[in-house]
C-alpha positions in Angstrom: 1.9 -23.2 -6.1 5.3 -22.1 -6.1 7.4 -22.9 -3.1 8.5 -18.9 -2.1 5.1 -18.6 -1.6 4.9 -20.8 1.4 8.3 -19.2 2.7 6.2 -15.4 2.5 3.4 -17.2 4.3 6.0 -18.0 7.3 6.4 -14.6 7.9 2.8 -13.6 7.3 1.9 -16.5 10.6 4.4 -14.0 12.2 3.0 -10.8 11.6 -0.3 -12.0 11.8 0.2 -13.4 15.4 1.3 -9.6 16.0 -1.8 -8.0 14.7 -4.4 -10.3 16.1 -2.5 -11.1 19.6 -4.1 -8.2 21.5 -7.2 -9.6 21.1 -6.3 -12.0 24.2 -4.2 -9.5 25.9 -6.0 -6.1 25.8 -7.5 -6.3 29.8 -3.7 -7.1 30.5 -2.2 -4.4 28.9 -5.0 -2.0 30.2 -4.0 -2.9 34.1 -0.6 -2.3 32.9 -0.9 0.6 32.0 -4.0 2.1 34.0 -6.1 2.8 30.9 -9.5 1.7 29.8 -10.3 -1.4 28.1 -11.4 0.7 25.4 -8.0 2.8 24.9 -6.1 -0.2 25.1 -8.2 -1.9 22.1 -7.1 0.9 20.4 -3.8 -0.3 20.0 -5.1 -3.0 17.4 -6.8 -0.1 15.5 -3.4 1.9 15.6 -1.9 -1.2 13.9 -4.5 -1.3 11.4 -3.7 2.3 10.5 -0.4 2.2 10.6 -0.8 -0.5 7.4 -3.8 1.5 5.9 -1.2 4.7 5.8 2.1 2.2 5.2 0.5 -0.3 2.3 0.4 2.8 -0.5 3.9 4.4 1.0 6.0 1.5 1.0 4.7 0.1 -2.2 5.7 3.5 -3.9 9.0 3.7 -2.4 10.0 0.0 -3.2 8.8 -0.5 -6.3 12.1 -0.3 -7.9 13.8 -2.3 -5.2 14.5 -6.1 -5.2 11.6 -8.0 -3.8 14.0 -10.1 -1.8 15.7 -7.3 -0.1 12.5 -5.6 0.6 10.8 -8.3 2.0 13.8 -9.5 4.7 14.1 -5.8 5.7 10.2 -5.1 6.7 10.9 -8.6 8.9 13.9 -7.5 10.3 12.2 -3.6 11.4 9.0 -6.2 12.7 11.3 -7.5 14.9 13.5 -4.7 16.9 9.6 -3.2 17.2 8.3 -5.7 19.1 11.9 -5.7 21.2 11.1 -2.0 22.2 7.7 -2.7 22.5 8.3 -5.6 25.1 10.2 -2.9 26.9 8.2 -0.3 27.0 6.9 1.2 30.2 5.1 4.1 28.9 1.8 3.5 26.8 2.5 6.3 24.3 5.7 4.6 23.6 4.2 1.2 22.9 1.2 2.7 20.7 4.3 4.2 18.5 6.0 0.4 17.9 2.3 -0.8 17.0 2.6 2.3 14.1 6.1 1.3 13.2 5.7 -2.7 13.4 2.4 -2.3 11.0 3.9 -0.2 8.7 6.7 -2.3 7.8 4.1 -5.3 8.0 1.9 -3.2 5.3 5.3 -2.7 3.5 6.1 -6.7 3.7 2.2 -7.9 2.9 1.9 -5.3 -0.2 5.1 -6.7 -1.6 4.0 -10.2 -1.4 0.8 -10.1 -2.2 1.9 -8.2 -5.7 4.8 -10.7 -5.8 2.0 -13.6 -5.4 0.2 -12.7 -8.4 3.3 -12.6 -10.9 4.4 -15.8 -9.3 0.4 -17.6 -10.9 -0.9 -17.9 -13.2 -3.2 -15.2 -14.1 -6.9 -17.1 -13.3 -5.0 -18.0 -9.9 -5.0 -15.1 -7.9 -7.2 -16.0 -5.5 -5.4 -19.7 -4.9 -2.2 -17.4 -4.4 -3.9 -15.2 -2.0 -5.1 -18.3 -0.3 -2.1 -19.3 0.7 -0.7 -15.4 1.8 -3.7 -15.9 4.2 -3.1 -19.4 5.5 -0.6 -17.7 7.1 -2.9 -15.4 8.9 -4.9 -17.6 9.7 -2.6 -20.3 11.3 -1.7 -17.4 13.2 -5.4 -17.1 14.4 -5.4 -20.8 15.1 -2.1 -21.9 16.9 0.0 -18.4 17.3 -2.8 -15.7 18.8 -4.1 -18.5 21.2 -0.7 -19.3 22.6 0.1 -16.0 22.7 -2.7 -15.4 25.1 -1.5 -18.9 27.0 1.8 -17.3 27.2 0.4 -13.7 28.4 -1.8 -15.3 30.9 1.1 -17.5 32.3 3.7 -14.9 32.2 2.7 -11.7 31.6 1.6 -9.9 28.2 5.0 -8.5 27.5 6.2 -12.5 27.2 4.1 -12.1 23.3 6.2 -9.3 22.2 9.5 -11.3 23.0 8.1 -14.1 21.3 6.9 -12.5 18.2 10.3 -10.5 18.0 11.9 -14.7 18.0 9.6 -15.8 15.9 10.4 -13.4 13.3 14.2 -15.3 12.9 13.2 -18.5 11.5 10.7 -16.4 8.9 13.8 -13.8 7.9 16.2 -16.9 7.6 13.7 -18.8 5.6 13.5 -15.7 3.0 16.9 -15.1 2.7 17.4 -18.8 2.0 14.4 -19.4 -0.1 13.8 -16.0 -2.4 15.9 -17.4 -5.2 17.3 -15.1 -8.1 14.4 -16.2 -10.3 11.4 -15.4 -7.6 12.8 -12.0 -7.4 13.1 -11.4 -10.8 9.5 -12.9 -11.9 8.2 -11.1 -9.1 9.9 -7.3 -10.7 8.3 -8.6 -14.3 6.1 -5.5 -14.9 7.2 -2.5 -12.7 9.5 -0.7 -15.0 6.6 -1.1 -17.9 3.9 0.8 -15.7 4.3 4.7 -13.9 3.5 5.3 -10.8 1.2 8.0 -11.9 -0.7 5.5 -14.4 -1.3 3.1 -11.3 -2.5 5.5 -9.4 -4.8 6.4 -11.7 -6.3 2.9 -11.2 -8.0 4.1 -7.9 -10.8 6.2 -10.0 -12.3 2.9 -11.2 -15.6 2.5 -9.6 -15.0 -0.9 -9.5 -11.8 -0.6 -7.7 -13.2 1.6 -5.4 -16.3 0.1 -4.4 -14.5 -3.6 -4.1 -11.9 -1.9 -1.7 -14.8 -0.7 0.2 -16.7 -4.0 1.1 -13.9 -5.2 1.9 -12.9 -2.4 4.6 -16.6 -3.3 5.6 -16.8 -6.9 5.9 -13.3 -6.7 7.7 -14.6 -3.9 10.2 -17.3 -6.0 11.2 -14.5 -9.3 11.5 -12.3 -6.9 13.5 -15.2 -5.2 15.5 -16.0 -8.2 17.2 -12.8 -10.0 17.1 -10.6 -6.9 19.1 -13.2 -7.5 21.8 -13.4 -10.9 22.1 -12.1 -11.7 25.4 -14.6 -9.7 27.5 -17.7 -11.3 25.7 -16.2 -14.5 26.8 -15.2 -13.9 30.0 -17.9 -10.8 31.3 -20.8 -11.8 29.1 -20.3 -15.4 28.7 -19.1 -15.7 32.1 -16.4 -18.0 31.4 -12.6 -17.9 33.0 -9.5 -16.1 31.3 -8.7 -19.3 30.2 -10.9 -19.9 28.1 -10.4 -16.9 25.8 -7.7 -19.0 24.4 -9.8 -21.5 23.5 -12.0 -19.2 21.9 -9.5 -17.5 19.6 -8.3 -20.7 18.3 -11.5 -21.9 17.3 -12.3 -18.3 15.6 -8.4 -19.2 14.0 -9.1 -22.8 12.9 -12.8 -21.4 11.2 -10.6 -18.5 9.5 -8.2 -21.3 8.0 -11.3 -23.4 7.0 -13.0 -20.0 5.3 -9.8 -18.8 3.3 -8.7 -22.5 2.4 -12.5 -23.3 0.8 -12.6 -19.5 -0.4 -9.3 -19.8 -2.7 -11.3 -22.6 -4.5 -14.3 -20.4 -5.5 -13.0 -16.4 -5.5 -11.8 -16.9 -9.0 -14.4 -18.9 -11.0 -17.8 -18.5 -8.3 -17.0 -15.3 -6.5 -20.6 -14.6 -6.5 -21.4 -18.0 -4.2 -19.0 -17.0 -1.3 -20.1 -13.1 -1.5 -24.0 -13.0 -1.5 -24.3 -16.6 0.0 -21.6 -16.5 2.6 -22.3 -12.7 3.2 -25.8 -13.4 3.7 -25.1 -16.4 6.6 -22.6 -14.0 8.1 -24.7 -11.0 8.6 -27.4 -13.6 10.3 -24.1 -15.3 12.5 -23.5 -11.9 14.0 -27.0 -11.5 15.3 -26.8 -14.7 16.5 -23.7 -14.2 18.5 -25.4 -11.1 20.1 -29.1 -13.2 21.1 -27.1 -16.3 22.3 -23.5 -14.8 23.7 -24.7 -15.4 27.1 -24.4 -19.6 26.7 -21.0 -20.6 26.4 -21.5 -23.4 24.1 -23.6 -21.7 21.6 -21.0 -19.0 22.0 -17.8 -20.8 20.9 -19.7 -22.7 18.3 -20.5 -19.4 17.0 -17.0 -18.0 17.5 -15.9 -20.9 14.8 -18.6 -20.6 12.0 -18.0 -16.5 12.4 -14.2 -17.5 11.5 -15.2 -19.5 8.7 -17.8 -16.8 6.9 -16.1 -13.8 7.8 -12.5 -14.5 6.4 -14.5 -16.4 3.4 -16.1 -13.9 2.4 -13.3 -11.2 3.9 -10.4 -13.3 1.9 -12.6 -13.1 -1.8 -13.1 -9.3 -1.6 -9.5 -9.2 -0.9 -8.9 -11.1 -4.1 -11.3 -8.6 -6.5 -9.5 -6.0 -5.1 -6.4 -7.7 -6.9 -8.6 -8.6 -9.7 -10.2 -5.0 -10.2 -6.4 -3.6 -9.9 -4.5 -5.8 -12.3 -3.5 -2.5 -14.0 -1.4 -1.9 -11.1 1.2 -4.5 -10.9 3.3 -3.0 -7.9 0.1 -1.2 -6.2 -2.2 -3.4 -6.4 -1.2 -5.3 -3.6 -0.8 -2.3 -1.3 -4.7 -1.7 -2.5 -5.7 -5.0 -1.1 -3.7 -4.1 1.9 -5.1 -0.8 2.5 -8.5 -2.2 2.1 -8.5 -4.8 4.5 -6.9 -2.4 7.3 -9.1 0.7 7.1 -12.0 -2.1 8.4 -9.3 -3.5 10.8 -8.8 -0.1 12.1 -12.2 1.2 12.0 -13.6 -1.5 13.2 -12.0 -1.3 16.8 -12.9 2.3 17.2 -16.3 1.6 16.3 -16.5 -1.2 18.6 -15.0 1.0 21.8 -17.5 3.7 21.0 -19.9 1.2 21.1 -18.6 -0.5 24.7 -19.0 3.8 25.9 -22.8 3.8 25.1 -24.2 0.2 25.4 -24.5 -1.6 28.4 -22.7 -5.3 28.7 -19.6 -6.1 26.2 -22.4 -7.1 22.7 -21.8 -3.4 21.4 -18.8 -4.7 19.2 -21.0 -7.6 18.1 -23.7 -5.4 16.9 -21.0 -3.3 15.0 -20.2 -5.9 13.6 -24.0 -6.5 12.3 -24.5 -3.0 10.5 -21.3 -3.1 9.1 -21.4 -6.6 7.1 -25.1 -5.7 6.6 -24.2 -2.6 4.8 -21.7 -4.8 2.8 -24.0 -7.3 1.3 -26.5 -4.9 0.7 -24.5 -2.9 -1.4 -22.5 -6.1 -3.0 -25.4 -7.3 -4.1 -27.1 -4.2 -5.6 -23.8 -3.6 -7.5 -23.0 -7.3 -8.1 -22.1 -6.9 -11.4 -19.0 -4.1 -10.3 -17.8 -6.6 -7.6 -17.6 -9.8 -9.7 -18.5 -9.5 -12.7 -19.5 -12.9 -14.7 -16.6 -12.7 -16.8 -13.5 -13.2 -15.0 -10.8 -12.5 -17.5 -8.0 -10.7 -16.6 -8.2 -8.3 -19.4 -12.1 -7.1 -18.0 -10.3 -5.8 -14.9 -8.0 -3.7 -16.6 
């Protein structure tokens, strides 16, 4: 794998430590602010939308533009939001620099992922994407659990400082690192493909229907992951501290799931879909009969990371796959997709904490969702993945 790609994953641990963070710190920010639990979830699924409506956009408007310059200026935008955020004292104001700081996000992961595929070789998409997501989920493992150490310890507004100084190193590193070449392999087909014919990829069925498991399988991921910390501490009955704990075995499973996943989701796609899916949709019910002991919980809390970003991570990949005809969209497709389940998910999952009793509604979100997903991925298995992965079958 080419070494830019590993400089793009530094600042994908960044922005992922951004999106996933509240997880630990949303009954923080709620006292802070003197909203519900539920409201201040909704900060995660403001995030998410802010990339679903920012993915398309900023892959439009940049299309023309260097990679390079694109990339260090979504980092630089992350930043200053998090500054402002960090400030903040009114909750409006702090929703608004979740909208901003995921749009330029979106802008920064649509570029990369469409500069990741030009970078391969074309039956190495998903190895690429592997690596785009290692960054996530190293973010899930080490940054999201000591942002919660650090909110616990010194308030939640400590995170936003952190993730604005974090964001140095990662803009430094793609300055310094996104040679002349990279940019220029990564620009190979834009000005051989209108923005009208790329569009026009979205009325494939098979496009469509990939994009839409994967906003599935990730609402379920999200559903349950936003919400997190009360099923450990009210349900579980364990101490603050230990929602930590809990995230970063959740983070190391995602790392295991993506690592394993970008070994199969471009020869045995199939495998991780039907068979992970299936052991997924069967983890979630589990997590909702046994969230009440605290080992079987965090044991759960790890295999859930494994499956769902397995099986989250290969959709992600047929999206690319399904939109090869798009070589500046497509990544902003994979995007979109994986945010209208981060942002749905969340609102589901606070709807749910409004008409069930306990903290397991997000849980069982979280079952109907991936549920749905493997039922209809396996009906249509032929759409999804297809036995014939050549890169001319997507088109």
């Amino acid at each position: 794998m080419p070494f830019v790609l590993y400089l793009l994953a530094l600042a994908v641990f960044a922005m992922g430590t951004s999106e996933f963070m509240l997880a630990g710190l949303v009954p923080d920010i709620a006292t802070t602010f003197g909203v519900s639990v539920g409201t201040a979830g909704l900060l995660t699924s403001a995030f998410a939308a802010g990339m679903v409506i920012g993915a398309p956009a900023m892959a439009a408007l940049t299309r023309r533009l260097p990679a390079k310059a694109t990339l260090l200026g979504c980092v630089i935008v992350f930043a200053l939001s998090h500054v402002v955020g960090a400030i903040s004292p009114d909750f409006t104001v702090l929703f608004i620099t979740r909208v901003i700081a995921a749009v330029v996000n979106a802008g920064f992961l649509a570029v990369a992922l469409g500069a990741a595929t030009k970078l391969v070789t074309p039956d190495a998409k998903g190895r690429a994407v592997a690596v785009l997501l290692a960054g996530t989920t190293v973010a899930t493992v080490a940054g999201v659990p000591a942002g919660a150490l650090l909110g616990t310890a010194l308030g939640w507004q400590s995170t936003f400082w952190a993730i604005a100084l974090l964001c140095v190193p990662a803009a430094v590193g793609i300055a310094a690192g996104f040679t002349h070449q990279s940019d220029e392999a990564s620009r190979e087909e834009p000005s051989s493909t209108s923005l009208r014919a790329e569009l026009s990829q979205l009325a494939s069925p098979r496009l469509v229907l990939t994009m839409l498991l994967a906003a599935l399988v990730n609402a379920g991921t999200f559903s349950a992951l936003t919400f997190l910390a009360p099923i450990v501490t009210d349900t579980a009955g364990l101490s603050q501290w230990w929602v930590s704990g809990a995230l970063m075995l959740f983070g190391a499973g995602s790392f295991i799931g993506v690592t394993v996943a970008g070994r199969f989701s471009d020869a045995r796609p199939r495998i991780v879909i039907v068979g992970g899916g299936s052991v997924l949709v069967l983890g979630w019910f589990a997590l909702a009969i046994f969230a009440t002991n605290p080992v079987a919980l965090l044991g759960l809390v790890f295999a859930q990371g494994v499956l769902g970003f397995a099986v989250g991570s290969t959709l992600i990949t047929r999206v690319l796959y399904a939109a090869a005809g798009a070589p500046t969209m497509a990544g902003s497709y994979a995007t979109a997709a994986l945010n209208v389940g981060a942002a749905a998910g969340p609102v589901l999952a606070a709807a749910a904490l409004g008409v069930m009793p306990g903290s397991l509604g997000p849980v069982l979100v979280a079952v109907v969702a991936t549920a749905t997903a493997l039922l209809v991925a396996v009906s249509l298995l032929r759409l999804v993945a297809p036995r014939d992965n050549v890169l001319a079958s997507y088109t």
